[in-house]
N, C-alpha and C positions, 0 to 999 in steps of 0.2 A: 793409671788408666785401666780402666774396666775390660777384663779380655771377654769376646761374646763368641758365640757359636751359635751357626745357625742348622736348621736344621732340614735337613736335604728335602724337607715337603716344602721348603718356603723359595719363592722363587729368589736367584742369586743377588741380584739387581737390589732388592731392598736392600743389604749388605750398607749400602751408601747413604742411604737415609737415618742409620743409625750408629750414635755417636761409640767414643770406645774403639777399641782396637775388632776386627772384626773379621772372622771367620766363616767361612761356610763348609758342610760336611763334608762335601766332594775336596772342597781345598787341601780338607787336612787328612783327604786320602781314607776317611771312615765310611763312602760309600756304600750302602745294605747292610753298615753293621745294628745288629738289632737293640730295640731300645734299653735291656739292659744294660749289654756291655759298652754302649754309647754314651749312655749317663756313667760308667764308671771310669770309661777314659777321659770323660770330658772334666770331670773331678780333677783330674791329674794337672789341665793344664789348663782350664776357663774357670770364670769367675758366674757364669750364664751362660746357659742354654735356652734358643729361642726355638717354642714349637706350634705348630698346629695339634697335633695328635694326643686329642686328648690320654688314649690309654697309656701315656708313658706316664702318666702319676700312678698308674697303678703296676707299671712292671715291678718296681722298686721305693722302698720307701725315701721318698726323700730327704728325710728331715736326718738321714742318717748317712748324708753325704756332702763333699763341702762344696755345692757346688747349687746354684739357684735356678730353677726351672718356669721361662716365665710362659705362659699355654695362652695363646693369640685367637680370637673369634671375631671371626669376619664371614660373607656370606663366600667368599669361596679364597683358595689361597693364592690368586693372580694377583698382579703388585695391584693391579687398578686396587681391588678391593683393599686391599693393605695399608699401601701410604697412606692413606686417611687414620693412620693408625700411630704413624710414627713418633707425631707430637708427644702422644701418651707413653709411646715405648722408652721415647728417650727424657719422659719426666720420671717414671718410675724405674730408672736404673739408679737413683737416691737410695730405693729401697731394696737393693739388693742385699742377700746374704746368704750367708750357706744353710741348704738345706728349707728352704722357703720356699714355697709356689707363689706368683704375679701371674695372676688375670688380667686380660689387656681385652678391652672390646666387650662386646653384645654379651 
């Protein structure tokens, strides 16, 4: 099963909408930690990181870590806007892999 991590700009709630075992950043106690050293713990222990914020593809490179980063665009990050999202989030977990970006949305 797919381990996911969500990522503390996305509200909690969505957690349930998406399939895979699933985490959120406060869950796992990484609350304000900043986007590098978040993408390198997450490596340690997810299979996926789910975000808003664009600029975490550019903290670090990702293609040099084992861990997938998928970057969500909707008009703002409230579930309302989101769940309209999930169908796609949970087709494209097929295409998970290490070190790969998924665009999900607009």
């Amino acid at each position: 099963m797919i381990k996911v991590l969500l990522d503390e700009n996305l509200p909690r709630k969505l957690k349930w909408a998406i399939e895979g075992e699933v985490l959120t950043v406060p869950e796992r106690g990484w609350s304000g930690v900043q986007n590098g050293e978040l993408l390198s713990l997450a490596a340690n222990e997810f299979d996926l990181l789910i975000t808003m914020d664009r600029g975490m593809i550019y903290q670090r490179r990702i293609e040099g870590i084992d861990l997938c980063l998928m970057l969500l665009s909707a008009p703002s990050n409230s579930l309302v806007d989101l769940l309209p999202l999930t169908s796609a989030i949970n087709e494209a977990l097929d295409d998970v892999c290490a070190g790969c970006v998924i665009r999900v949305g607009r």
